[in-house]
Structure formats: C-alpha cells, structure tokens
MOPAC internal coordinates of N, CA, C and O (Angstrom, degrees):
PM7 1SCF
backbone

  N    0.0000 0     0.00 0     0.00 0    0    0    0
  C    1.4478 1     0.00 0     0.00 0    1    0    0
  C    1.5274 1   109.50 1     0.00 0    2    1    0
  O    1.2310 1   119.69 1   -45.19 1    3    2    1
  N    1.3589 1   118.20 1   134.81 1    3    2    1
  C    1.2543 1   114.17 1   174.39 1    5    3    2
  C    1.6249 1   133.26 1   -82.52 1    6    5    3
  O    1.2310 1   117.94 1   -32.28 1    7    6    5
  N    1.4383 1   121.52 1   147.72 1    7    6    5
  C    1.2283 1   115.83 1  -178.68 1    9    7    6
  C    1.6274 1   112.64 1  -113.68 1   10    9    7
  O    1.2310 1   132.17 1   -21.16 1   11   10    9
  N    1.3224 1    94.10 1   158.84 1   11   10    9
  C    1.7700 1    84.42 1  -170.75 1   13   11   10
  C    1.9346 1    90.59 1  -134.34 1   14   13   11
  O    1.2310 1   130.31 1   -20.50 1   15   14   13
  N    1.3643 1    97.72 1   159.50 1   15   14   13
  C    1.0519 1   103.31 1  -175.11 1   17   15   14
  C    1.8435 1   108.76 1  -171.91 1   18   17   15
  O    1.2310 1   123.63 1   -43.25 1   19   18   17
  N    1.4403 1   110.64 1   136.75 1   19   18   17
  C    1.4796 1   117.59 1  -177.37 1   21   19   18
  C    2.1597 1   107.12 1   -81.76 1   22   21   19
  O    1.2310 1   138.37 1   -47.61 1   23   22   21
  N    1.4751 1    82.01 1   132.39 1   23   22   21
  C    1.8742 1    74.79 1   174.79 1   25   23   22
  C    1.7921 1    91.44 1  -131.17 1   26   25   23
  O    1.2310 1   135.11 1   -42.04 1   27   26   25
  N    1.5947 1    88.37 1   137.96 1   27   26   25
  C    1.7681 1   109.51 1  -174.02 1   29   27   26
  C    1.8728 1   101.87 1   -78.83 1   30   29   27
  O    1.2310 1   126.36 1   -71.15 1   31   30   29
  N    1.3658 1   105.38 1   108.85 1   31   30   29
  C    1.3188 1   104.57 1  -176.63 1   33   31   30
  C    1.6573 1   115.66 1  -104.46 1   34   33   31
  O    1.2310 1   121.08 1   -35.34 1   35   34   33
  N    1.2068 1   115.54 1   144.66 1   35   34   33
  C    1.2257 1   117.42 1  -160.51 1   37   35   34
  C    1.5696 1   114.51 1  -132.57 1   38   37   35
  O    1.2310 1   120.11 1   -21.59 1   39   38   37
  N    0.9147 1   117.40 1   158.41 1   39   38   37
  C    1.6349 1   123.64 1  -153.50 1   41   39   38
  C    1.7554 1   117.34 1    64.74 1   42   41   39
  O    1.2310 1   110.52 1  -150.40 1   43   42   41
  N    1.0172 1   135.43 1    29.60 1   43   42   41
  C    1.5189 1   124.41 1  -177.15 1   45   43   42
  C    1.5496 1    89.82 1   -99.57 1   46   45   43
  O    1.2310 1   123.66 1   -25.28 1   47   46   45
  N    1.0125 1   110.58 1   154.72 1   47   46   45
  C    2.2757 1   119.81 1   179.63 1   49   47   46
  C    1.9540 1    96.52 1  -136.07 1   50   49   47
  O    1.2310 1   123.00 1   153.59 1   51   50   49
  N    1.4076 1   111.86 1   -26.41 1   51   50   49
  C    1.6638 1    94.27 1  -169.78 1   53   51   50
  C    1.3953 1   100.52 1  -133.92 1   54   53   51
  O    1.2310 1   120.73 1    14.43 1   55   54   53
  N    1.2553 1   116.20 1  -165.57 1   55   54   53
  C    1.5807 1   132.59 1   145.70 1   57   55   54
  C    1.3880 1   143.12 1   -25.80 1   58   57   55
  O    1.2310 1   135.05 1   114.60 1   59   58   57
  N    1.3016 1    88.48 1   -65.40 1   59   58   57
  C    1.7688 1   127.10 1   157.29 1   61   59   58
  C    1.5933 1   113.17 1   -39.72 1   62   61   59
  O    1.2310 1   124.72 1   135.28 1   63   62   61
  N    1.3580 1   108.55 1   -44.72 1   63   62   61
  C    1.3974 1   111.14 1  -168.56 1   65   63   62
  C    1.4179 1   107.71 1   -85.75 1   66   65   63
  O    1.2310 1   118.18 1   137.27 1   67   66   65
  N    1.1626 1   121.06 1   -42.73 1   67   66   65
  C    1.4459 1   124.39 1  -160.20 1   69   67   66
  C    1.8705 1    87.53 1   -84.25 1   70   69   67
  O    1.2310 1   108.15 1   137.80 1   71   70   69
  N    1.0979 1   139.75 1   -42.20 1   71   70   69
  C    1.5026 1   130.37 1   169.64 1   73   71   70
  C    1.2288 1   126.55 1   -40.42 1   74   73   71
  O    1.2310 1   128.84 1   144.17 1   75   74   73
  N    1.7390 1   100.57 1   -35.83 1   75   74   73
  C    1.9380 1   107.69 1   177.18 1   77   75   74
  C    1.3247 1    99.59 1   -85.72 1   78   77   75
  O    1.2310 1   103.69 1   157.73 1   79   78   77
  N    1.3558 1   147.63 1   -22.27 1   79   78   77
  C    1.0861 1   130.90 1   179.53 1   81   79   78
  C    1.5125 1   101.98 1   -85.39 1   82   81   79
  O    1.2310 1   113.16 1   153.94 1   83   82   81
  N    0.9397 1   130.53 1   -26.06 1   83   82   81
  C    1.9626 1   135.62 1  -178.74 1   85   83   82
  C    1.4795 1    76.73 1   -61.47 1   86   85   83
  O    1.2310 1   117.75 1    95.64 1   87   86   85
  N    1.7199 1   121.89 1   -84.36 1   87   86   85
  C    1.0885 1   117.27 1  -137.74 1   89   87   86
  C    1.6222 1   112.39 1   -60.03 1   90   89   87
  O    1.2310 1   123.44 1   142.54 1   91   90   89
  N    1.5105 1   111.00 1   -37.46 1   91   90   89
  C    1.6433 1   114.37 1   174.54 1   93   91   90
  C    1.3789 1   103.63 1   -39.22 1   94   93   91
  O    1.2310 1   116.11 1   112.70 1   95   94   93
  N    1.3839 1   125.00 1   -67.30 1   95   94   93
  C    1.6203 1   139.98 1  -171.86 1   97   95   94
  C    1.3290 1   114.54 1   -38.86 1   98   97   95
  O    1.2310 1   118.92 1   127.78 1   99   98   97
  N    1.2411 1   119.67 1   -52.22 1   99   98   97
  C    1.6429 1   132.93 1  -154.45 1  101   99   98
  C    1.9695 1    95.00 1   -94.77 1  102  101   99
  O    1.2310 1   121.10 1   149.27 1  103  102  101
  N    1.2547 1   115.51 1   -30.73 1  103  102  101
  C    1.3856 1   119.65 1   179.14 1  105  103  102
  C    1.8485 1   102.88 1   -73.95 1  106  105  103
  O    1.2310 1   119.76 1   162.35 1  107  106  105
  N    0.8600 1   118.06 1   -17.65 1  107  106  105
  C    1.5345 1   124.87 1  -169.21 1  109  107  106
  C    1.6556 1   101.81 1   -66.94 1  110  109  107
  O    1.2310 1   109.33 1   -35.39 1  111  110  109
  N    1.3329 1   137.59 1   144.61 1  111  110  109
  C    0.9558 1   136.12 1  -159.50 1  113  111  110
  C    1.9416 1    85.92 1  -100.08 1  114  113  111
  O    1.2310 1   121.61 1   -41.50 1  115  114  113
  N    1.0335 1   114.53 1   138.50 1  115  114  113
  C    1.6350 1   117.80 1   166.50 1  117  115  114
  C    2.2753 1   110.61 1   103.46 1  118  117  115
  O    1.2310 1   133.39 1   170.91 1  119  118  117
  N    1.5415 1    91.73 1    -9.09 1  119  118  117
  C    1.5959 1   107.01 1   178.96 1  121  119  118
  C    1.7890 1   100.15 1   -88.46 1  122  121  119
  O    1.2310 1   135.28 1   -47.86 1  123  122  121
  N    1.0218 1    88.03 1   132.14 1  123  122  121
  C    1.8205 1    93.63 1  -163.23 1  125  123  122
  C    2.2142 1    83.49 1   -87.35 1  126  125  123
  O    1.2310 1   128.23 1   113.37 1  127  126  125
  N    1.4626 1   101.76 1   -66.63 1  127  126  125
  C    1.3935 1   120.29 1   160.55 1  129  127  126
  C    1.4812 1   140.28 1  -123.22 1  130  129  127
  O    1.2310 1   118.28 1   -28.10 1  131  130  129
  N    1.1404 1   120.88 1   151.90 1  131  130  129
  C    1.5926 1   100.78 1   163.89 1  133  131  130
  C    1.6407 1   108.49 1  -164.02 1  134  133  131
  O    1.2310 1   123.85 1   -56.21 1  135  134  133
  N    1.6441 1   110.23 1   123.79 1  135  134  133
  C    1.6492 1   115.78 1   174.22 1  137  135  134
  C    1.1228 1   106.69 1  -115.33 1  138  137  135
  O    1.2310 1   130.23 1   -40.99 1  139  138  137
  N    1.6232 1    97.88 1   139.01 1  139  138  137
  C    1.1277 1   107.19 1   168.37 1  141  139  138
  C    1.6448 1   136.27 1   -92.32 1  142  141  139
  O    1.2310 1   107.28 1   -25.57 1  143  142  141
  N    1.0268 1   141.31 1   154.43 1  143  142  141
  C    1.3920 1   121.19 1  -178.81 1  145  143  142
  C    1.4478 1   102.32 1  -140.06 1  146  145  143
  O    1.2310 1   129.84 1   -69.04 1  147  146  145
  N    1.5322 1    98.63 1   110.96 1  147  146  145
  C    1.7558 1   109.24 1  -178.22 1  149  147  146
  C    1.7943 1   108.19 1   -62.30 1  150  149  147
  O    1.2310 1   120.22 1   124.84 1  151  150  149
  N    1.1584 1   117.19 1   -55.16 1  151  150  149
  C    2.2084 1   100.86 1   177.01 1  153  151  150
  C    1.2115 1    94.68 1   -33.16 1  154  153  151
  O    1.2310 1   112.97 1   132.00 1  155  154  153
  N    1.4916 1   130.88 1   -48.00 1  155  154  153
  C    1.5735 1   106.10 1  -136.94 1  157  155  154
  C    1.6725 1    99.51 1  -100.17 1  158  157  155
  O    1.2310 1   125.81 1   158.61 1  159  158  157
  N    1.4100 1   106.43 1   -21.39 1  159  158  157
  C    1.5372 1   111.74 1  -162.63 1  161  159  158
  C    1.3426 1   128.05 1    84.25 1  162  161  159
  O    1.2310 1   124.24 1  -174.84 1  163  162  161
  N    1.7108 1   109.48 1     5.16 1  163  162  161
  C    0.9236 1    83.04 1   175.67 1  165  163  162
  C    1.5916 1   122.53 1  -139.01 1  166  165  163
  O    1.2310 1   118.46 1    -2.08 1  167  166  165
  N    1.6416 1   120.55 1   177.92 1  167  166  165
  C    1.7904 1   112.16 1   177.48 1  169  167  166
  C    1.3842 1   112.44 1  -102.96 1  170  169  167
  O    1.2310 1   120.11 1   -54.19 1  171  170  169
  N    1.4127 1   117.40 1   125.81 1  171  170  169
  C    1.1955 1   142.30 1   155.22 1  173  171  170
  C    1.2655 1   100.32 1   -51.41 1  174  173  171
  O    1.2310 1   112.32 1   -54.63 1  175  174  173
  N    1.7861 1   132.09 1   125.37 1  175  174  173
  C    1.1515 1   129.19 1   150.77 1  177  175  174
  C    1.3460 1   118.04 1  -155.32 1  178  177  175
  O    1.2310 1   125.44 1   -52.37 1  179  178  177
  N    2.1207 1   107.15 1   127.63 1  179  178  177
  C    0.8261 1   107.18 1   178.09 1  181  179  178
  C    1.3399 1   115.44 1  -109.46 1  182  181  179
  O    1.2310 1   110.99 1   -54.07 1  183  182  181
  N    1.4988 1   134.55 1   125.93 1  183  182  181
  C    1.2210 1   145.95 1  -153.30 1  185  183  182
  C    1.6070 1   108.23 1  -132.85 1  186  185  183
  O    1.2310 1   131.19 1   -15.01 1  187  186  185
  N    1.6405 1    96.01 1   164.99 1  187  186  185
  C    1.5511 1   126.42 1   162.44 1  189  187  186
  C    1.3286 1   117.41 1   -81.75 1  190  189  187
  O    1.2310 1   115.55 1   -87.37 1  191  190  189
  N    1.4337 1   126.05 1    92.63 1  191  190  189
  C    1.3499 1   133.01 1  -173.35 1  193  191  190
  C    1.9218 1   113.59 1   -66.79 1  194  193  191
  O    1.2310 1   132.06 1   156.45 1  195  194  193
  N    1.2696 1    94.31 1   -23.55 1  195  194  193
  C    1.4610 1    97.86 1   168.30 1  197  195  194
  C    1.3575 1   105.26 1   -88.30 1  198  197  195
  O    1.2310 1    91.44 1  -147.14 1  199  198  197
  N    1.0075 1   165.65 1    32.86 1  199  198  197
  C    1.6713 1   166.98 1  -145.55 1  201  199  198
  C    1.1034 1    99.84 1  -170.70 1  202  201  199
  O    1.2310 1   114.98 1   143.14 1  203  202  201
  N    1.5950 1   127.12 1   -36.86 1  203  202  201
  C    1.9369 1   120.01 1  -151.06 1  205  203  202
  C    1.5419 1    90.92 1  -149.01 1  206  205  203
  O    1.2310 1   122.54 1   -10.75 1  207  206  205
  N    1.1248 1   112.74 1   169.25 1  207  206  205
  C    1.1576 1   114.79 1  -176.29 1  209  207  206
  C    2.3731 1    96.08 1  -151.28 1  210  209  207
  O    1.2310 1   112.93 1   -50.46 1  211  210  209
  N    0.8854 1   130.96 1   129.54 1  211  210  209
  C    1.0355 1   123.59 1  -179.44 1  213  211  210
  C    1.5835 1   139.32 1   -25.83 1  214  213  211
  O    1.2310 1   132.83 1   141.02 1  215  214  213
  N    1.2018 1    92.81 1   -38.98 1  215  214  213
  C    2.0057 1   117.21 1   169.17 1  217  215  214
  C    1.6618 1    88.85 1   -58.93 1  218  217  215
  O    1.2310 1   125.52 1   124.85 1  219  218  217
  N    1.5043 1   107.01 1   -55.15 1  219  218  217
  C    1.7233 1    85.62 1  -168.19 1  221  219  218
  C    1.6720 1   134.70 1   -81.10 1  222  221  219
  O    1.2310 1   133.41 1  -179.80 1  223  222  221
  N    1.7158 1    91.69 1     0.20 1  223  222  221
  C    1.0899 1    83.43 1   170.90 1  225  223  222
  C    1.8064 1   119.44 1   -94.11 1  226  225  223
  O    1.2310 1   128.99 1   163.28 1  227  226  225
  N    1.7053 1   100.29 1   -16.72 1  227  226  225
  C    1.3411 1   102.24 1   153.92 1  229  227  226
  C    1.1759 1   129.40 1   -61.30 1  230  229  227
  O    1.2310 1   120.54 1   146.43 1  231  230  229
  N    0.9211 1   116.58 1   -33.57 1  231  230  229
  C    2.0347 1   119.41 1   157.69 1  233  231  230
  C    1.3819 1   129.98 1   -34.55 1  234  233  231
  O    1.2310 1   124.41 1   114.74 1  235  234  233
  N    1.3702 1   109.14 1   -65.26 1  235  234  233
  C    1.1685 1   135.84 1   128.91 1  237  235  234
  C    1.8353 1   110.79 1     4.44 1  238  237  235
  O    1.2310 1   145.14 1    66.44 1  239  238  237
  N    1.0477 1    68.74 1  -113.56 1  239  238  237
  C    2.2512 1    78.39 1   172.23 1  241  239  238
  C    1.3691 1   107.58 1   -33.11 1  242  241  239
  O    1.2310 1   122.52 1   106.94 1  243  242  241
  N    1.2837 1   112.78 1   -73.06 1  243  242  241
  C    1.7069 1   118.70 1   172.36 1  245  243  242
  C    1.5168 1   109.78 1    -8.59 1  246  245  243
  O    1.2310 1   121.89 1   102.95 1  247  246  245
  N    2.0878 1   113.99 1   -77.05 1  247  246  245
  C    0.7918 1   146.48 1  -134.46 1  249  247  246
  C    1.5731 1    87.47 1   -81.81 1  250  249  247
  O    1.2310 1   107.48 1   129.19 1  251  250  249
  N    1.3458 1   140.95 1   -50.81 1  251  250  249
  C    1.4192 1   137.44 1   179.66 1  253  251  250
  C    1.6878 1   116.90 1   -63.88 1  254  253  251
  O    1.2310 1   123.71 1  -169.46 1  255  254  253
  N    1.2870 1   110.48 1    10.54 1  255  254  253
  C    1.7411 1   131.76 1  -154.17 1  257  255  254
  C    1.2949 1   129.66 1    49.40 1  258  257  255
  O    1.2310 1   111.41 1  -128.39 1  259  258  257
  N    1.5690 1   133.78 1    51.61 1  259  258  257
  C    0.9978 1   140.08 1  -169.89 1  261  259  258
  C    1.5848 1    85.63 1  -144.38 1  262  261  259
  O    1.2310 1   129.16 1   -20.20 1  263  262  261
  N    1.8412 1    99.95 1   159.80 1  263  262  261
  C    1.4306 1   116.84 1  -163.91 1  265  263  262
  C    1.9833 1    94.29 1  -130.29 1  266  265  263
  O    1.2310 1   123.74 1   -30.09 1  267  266  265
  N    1.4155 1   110.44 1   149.91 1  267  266  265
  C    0.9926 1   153.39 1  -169.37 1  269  267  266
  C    1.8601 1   115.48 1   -97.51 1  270  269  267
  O    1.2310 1   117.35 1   -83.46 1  271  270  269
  N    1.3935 1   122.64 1    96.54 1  271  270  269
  C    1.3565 1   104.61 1  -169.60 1  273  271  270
  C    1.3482 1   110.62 1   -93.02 1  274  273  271
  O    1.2310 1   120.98 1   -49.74 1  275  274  273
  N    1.4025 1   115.72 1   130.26 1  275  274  273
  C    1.9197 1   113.66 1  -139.55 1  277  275  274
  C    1.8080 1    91.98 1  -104.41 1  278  277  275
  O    1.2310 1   117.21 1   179.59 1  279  278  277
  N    1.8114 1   122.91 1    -0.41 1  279  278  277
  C    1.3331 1   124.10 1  -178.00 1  281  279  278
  C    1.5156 1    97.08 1   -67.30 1  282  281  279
  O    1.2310 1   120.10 1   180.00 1  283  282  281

C-alpha cells in the first residue's frame, strides 16, 4: 500500500528548480508520484514504503542539489 507524504524543500528560487526535484522524485524506483510546488516549497510524494524508506527519498532531493528541512 502506498504512503504519501509532503517534504519541505529548501533552496529552489524558480521553475527550473522545483522540475529537477519533481523529476529526481518521480525517476526514483519505488515513487508511485511526486509534485512539486515552488510558492509552497514543497514535494508531494506518494510512494512504496517497502521500496523507499524516507532517508532515501531525502537523498534523493539532496542528490539533485536541493535540501530537505528535517524540523
């Protein structure tokens, strides 16, 4: 069953940014979906909790150069 969950993303300034973090997310093997929305900062993601585990989808973000606010 899938779980979904919002992650507060930080450093995005345009368009551009919030697309590489969509596209990082949704390319991830075990991400069922995930949008991003630059006003708010943040990614929608609904995932395979047996496949991913949260760290990796913060990795994820990390890994496209954008940061994750973990408060």
């Amino acid at each position: 069953m899938a779980k979904e969950l919002t992650l507060e993303i930080t450093g995005m300034s345009c368009q551009h940014c919030s697309q590489t973090v969509e596209k990082a997310l949704n390319n991830r093997v075990g991400v069922e979906s995930a949008e991003v929305d630059l006003n708010k900062e943040e990614a929608f993601v609904k995932y395979d909790p047996e496949q991913l585990t949260l760290e990796d989808l913060i990795k994820e973000v990390e890994n496209s150069g954008y940061g994750v606010n973990r408060d």
